[in-house]
PABALUM-724445 format. One record per residue (C-alpha): residue number from 1; x, y, z; residue in one letter. Coordinates in nm, 3 decimals, decimal comma. Layout:
N
NODE:pos:u:v:w:code
NODE:NUM:X:Y:Z:a
...
# end
This chain:
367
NODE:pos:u:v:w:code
NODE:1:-13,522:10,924:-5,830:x
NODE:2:-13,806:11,046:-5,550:x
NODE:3:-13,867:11,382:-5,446:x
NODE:4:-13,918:11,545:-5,080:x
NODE:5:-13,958:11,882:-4,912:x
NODE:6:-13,774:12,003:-4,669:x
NODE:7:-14,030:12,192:-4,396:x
NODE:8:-13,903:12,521:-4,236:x
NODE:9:-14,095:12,793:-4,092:x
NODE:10:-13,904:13,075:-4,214:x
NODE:11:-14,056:13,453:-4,106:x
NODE:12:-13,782:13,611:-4,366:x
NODE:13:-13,641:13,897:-4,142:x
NODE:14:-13,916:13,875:-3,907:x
NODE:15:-14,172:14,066:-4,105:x
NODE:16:-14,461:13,905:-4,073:x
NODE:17:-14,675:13,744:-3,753:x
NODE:18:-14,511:13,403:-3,672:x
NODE:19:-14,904:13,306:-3,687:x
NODE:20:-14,937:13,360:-4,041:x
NODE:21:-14,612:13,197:-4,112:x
NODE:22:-14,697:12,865:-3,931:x
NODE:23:-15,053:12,893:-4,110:x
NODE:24:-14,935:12,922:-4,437:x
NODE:25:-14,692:12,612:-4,428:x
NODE:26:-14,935:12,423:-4,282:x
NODE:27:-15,163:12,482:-4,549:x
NODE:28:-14,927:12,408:-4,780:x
NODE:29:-14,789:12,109:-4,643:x
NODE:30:-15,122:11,929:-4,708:x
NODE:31:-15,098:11,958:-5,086:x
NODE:32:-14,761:11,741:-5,091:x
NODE:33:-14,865:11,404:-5,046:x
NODE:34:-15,212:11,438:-5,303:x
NODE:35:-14,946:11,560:-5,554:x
NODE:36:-14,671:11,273:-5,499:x
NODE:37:-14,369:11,335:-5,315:x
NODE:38:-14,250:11,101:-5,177:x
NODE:39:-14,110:11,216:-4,844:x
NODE:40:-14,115:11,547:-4,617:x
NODE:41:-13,852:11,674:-4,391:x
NODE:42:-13,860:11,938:-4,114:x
NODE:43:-13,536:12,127:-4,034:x
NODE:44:-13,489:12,193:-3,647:x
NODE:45:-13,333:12,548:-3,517:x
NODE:46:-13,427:12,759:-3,264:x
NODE:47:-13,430:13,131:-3,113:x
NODE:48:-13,474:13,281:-3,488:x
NODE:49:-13,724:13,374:-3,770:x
NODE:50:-13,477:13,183:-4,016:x
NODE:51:-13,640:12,884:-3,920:x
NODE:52:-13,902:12,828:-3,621:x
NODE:53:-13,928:12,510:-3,564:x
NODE:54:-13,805:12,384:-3,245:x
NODE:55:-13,930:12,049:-3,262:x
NODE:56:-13,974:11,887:-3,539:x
NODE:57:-14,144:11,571:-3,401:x
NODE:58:-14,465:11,789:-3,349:x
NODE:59:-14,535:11,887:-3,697:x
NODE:60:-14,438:11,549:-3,816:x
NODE:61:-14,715:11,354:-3,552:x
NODE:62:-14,921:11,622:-3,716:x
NODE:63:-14,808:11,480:-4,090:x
NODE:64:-14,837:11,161:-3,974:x
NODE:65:-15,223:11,163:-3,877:x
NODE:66:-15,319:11,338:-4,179:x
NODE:67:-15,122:11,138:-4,434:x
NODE:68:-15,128:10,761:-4,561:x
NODE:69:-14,796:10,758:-4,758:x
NODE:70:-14,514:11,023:-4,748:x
NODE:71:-14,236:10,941:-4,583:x
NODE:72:-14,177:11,167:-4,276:x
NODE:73:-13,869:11,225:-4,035:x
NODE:74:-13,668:11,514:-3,877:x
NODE:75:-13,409:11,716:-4,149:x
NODE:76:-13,263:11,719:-3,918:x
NODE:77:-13,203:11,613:-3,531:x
NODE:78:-12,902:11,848:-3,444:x
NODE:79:-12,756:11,553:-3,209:x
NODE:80:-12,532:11,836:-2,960:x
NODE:81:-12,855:11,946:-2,903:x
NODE:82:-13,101:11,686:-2,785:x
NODE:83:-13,093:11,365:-2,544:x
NODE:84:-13,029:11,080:-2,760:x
NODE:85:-13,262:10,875:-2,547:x
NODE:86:-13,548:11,149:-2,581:x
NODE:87:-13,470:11,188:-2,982:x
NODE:88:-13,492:10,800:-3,025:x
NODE:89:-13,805:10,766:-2,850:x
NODE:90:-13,945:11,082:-3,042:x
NODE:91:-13,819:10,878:-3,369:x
NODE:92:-13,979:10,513:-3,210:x
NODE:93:-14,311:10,711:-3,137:x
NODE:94:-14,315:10,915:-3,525:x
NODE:95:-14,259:10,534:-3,656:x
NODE:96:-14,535:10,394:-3,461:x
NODE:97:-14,811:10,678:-3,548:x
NODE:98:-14,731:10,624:-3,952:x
NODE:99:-14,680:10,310:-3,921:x
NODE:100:-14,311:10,255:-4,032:x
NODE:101:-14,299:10,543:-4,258:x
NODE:102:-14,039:10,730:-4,025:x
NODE:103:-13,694:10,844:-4,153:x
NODE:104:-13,440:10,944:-3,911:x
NODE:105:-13,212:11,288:-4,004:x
NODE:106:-12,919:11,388:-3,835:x
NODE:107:-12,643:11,681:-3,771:x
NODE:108:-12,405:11,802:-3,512:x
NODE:109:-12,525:12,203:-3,641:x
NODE:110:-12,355:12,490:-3,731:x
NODE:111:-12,546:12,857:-3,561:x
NODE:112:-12,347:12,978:-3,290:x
NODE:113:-12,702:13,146:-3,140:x
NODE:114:-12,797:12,827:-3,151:x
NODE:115:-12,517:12,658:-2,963:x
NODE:116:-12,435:12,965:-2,728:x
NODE:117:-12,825:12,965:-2,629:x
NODE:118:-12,806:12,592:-2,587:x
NODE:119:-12,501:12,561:-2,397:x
NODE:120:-12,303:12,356:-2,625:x
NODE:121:-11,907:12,425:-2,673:x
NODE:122:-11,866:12,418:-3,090:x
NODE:123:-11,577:12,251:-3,017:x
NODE:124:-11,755:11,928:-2,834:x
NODE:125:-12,041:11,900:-3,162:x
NODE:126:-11,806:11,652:-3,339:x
NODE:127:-11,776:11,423:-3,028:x
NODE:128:-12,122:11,458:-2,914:x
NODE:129:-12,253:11,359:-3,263:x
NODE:130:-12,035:11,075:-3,326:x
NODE:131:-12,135:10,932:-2,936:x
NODE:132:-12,522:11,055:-2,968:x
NODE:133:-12,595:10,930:-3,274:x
NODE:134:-12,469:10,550:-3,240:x
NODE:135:-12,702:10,571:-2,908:x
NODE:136:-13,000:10,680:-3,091:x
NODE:137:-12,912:10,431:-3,389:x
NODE:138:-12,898:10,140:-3,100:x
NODE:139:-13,205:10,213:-2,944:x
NODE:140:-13,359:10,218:-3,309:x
NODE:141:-13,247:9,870:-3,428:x
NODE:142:-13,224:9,675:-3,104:x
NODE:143:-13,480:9,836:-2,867:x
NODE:144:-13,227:9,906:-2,595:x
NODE:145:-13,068:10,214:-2,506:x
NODE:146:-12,725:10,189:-2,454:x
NODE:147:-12,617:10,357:-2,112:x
NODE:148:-12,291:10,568:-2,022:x
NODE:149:-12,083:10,740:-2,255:x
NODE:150:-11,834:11,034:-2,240:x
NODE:151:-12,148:11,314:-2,323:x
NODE:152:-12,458:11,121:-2,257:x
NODE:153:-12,386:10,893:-1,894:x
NODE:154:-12,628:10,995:-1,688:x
NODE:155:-12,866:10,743:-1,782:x
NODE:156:-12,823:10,349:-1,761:x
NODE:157:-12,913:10,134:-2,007:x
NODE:158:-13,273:10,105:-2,079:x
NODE:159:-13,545:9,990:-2,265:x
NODE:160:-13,736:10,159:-2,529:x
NODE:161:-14,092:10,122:-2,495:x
NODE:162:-14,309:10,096:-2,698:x
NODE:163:-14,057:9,862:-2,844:x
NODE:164:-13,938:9,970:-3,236:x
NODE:165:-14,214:9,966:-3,486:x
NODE:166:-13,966:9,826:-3,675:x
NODE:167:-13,562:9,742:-3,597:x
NODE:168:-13,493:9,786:-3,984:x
NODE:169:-13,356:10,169:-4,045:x
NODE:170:-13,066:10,043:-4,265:x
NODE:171:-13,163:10,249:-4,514:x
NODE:172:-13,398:10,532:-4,335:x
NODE:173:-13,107:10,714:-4,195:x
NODE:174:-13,020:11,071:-4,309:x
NODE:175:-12,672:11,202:-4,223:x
NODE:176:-12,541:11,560:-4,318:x
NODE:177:-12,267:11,581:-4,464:x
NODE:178:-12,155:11,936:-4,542:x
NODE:179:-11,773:11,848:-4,458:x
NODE:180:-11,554:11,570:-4,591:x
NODE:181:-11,507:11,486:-4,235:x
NODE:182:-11,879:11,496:-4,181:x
NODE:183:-11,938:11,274:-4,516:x
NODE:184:-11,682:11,036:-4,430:x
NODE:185:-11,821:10,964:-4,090:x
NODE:186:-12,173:10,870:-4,268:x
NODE:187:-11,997:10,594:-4,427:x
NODE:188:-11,863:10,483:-4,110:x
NODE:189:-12,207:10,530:-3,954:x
NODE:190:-12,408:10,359:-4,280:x
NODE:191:-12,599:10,632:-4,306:x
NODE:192:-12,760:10,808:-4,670:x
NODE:193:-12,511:11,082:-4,740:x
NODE:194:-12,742:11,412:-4,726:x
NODE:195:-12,561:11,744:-4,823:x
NODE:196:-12,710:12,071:-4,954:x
NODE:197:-12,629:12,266:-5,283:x
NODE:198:-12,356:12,493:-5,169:x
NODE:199:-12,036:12,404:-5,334:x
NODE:200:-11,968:12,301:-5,728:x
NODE:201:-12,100:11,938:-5,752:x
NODE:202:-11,784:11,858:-5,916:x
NODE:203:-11,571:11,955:-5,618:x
NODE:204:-11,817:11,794:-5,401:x
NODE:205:-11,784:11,466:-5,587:x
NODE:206:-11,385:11,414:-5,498:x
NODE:207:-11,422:11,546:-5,130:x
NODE:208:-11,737:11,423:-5,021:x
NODE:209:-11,887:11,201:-5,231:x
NODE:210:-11,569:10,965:-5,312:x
NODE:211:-11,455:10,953:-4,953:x
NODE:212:-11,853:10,833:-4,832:x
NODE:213:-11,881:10,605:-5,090:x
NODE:214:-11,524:10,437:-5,018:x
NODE:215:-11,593:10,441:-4,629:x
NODE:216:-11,946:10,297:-4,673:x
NODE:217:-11,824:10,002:-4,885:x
NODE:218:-11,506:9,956:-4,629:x
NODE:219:-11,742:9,926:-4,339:x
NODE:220:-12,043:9,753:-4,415:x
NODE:221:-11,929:9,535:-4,761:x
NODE:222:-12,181:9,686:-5,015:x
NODE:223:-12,225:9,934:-5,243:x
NODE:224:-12,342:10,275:-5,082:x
NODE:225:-12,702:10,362:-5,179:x
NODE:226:-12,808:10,715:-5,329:x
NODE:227:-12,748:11,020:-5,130:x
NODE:228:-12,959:11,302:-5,097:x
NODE:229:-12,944:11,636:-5,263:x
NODE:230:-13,078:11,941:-5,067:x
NODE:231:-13,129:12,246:-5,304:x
NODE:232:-13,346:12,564:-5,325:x
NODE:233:-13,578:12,506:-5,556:x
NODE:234:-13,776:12,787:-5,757:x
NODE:235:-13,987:12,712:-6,074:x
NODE:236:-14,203:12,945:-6,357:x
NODE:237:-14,329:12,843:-6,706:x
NODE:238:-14,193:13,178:-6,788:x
NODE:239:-13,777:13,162:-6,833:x
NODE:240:-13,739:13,534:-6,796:x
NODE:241:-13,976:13,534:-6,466:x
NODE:242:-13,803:13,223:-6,347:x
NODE:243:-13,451:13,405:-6,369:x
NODE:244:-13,594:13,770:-6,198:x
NODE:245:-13,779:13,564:-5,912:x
NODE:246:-13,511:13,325:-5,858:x
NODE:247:-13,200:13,560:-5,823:x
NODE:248:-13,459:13,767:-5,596:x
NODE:249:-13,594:13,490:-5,347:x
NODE:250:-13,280:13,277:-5,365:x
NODE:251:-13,063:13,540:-5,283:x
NODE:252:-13,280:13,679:-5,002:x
NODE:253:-13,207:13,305:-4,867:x
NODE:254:-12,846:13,330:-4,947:x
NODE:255:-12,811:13,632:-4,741:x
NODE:256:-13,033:13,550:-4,444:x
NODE:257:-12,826:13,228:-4,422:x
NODE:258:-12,511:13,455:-4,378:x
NODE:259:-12,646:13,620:-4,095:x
NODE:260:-12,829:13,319:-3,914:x
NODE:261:-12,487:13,111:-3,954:x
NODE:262:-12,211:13,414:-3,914:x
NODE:263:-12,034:13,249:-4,185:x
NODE:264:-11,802:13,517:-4,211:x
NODE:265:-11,742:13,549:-3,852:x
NODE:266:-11,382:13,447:-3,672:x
NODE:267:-11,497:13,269:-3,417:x
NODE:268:-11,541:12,953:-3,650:x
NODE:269:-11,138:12,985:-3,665:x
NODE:270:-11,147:12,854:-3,259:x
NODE:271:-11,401:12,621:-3,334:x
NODE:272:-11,279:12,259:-3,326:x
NODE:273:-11,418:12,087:-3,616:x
NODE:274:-11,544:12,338:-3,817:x
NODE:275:-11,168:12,375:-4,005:x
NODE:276:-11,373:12,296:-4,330:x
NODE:277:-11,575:12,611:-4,294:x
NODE:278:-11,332:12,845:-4,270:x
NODE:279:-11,215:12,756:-4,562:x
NODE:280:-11,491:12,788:-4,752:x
NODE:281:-11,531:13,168:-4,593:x
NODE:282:-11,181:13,246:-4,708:x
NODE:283:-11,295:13,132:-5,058:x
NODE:284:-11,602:13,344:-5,063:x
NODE:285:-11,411:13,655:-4,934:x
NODE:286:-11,144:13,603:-5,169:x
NODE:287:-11,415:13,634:-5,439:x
NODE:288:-11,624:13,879:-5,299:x
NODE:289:-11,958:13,926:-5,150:x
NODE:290:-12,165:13,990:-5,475:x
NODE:291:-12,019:13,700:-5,708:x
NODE:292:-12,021:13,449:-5,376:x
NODE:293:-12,389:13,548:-5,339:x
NODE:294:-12,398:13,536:-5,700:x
NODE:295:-12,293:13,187:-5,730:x
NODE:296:-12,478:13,033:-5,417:x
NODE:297:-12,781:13,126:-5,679:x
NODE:298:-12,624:12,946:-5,947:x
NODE:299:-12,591:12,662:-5,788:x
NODE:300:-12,967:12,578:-5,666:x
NODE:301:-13,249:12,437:-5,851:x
NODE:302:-13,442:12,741:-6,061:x
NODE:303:-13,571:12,833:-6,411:x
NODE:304:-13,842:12,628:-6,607:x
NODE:305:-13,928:12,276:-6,577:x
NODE:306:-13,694:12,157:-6,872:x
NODE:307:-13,444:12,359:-6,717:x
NODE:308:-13,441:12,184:-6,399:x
NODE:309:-13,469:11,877:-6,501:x
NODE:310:-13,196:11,951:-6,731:x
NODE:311:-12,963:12,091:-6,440:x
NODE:312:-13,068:11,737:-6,252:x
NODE:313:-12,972:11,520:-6,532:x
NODE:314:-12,659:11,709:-6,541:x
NODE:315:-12,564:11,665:-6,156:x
NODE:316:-12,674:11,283:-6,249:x
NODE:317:-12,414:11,239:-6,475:x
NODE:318:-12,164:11,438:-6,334:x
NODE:319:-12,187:11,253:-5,960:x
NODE:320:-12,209:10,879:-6,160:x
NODE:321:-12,455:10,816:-5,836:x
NODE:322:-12,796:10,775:-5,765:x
NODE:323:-12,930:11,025:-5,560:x
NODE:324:-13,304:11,170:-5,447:x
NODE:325:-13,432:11,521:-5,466:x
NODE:326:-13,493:11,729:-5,123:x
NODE:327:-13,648:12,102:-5,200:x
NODE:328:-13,652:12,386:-5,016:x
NODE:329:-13,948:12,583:-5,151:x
NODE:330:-14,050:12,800:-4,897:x
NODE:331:-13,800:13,075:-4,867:x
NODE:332:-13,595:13,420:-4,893:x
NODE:333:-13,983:13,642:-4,848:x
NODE:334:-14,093:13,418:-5,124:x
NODE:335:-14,523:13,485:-5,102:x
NODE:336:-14,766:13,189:-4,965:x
NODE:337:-14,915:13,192:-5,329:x
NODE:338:-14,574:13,149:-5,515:x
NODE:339:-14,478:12,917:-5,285:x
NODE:340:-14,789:12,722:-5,343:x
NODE:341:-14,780:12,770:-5,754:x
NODE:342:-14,393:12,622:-5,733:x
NODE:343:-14,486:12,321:-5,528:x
NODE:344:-14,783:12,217:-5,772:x
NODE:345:-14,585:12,334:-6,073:x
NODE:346:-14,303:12,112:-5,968:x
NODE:347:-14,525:11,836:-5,864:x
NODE:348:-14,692:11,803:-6,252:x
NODE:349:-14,419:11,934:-6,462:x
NODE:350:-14,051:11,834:-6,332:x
NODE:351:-14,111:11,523:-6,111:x
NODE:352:-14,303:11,271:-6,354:x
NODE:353:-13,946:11,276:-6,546:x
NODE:354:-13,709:11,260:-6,228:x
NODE:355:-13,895:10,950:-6,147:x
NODE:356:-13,779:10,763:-6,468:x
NODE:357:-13,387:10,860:-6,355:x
NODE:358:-13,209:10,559:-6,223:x
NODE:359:-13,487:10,307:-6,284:x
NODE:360:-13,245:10,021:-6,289:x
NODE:361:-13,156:10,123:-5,922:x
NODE:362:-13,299:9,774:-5,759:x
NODE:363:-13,335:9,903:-5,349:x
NODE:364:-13,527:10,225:-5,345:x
NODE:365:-13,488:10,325:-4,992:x
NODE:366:-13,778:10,596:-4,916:x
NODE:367:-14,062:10,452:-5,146:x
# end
């Protein structure tokens, strides 16, 4: 099993100077690689202090000239939102200045902000994806751009230049999958299933994780490799602190992510594509705001080490999979220093035993 952050930028309710909150993560992004993960991720959103980070390919060139080993790649390219063309030569370039240590994420989003601000119908984000992605994926692995297209025709076939570091991204290719739909259509695509703790793992396993692996193995005659596993992740020697801190910081996330997404708004109802959503809203409200906040805690990474790796080893089991580790540290107010002491504490308690699960996997895909 490896282990990667996810990047965000997050100014928790906007109370602090975006300054500060850009040079605090970038401190702390130089302390991953010297303590071992293995890859870093930056989400992409726009317009909001829930995440400011508009383009992820900047801070990633940045990674990439100040790093000799973690992986590094968007978490992810919202594909409704960005030329393919532009996004594959932003990928090609990220490859190039690493030298082949790029991964490529990808999503068709969620925020209607995002998409109102953008000028993208919700209801177009499925079809958009499924064209813009198998352009970008082209350009990747054959160094062409493939013109026309129902979304993206206004430019002809071209070629990418520089040509691809490398045509091989078989196994570099992130695709979120928060919807069966979603996961299903990674499978088709070949892509690593990547999906973030917010539903019971076991659920998850019949409606996502089944359907992906069956798709996968339909389409391209091979087992599918491991997925990744997006959680918050909050850590403290102390099991008492770990619990007070956690239900603190991890709910602030839980209800900032409410508000940023409008997951309990209607206009997801008239949204083609998101049907999967609304159900998951009509489960929360059924239960309630507390115990849906309540359990959206539950269900992420926190408490000592042995705890975690106990609640990994768990999710190991249960899934019968292989999967990687992607945390999101940096959250809900959590302070610079915390978020700093949870990173290193991570780094030398919890990881050196993750690494040992799944040993006899033969292809490791982001070592």
């Amino acid at each position: 099993m490896q282990v990667g952050i996810l990047q965000g930028f997050q100014n928790f309710r906007d109370r602090y100077d975006d300054r500060d909150v850009v040079a605090d993560a970038l401190r702390i992004a130089d302390l991953y690689e010297p303590l071992g993960y293995d890859f870093l991720l930056c989400a992409e959103h726009h317009f909001h202090g829930y995440s400011m980070s508009p383009n992820p390919f900047d801070f990633l060139c940045y990674m990439a000239g100040r790093t000799n080993r973690i992986r590094l790649g968007p978490g992810v390219i919202i594909v409704p939102w960005n030329d393919p063309y532009r996004s594959a030569a932003h990928l090609i370039a990220l490859d190039h200045l690493s030298r082949g240590r790029a991964l490529m994420g990808v999503g068709r989003g969620l925020s209607r902000l995002e998409m109102d601000l953008l000028g993208v119908d919700m209801s177009d984000t499925r079809a958009m994806y499924d064209e813009g992605v198998r352009k970008i994926i082209a350009a990747l692995t054959t160094g062409t751009f493939p013109g026309e297209g129902r979304f993206y025709n206004h430019q002809k076939s071209s070629p990418m230049r520089p040509a691809p570091y490398s045509t091989d991204w078989a196994e570099r290719i992130l695709c979120v999958g928060m919807t069966p739909p979603s996961a299903t259509e990674a499978g088709r695509i070949g892509g690593r299933l990547m999906s973030f703790a917010a539903a019971p793992w076991a659920s998850y396993k019949e409606t996502h994780l089944q359907p992906y692996k069956e798709t996968f193995a339909e389409h391209h005659g091979r087992e599918a490799p491991p997925i990744v596993t997006g959680d918050v992740v909050f850590v403290h020697e102390d099991e008492e602190r770990a619990r007070e801190l956690a239900h603190l910081y991890i709910g602030n996330y839980s209800d900032i992510v409410g508000e940023f997404y409008e997951t309990s708004g209607e206009h997801l109802k008239s949204a083609k594509g998101y049907e999967a959503y609304v159900k998951g809203v009509e489960a929360a409200k059924a239960i309630g705001a507390d115990a849906a906040r309540q359990g959206y805690i539950d269900l992420q990474l926190w408490g000592t080490p042995s705890q975690i790796v106990e609640k990994v080893r768990a999710r190991r089991e249960l899934l019968d999979h292989p999967f990687d580790l992607c945390a999101l540290i940096n959250v809900g107010d959590m302070p610079a220093q915390l978020v700093e002491d949870t990173v290193r504490l991570f780094a030398r308690e919890v990881m050196p035993v993750l690494r040992k699960f799944d040993e006899h996997t033969e292809t490791r895909v982001l070592a």
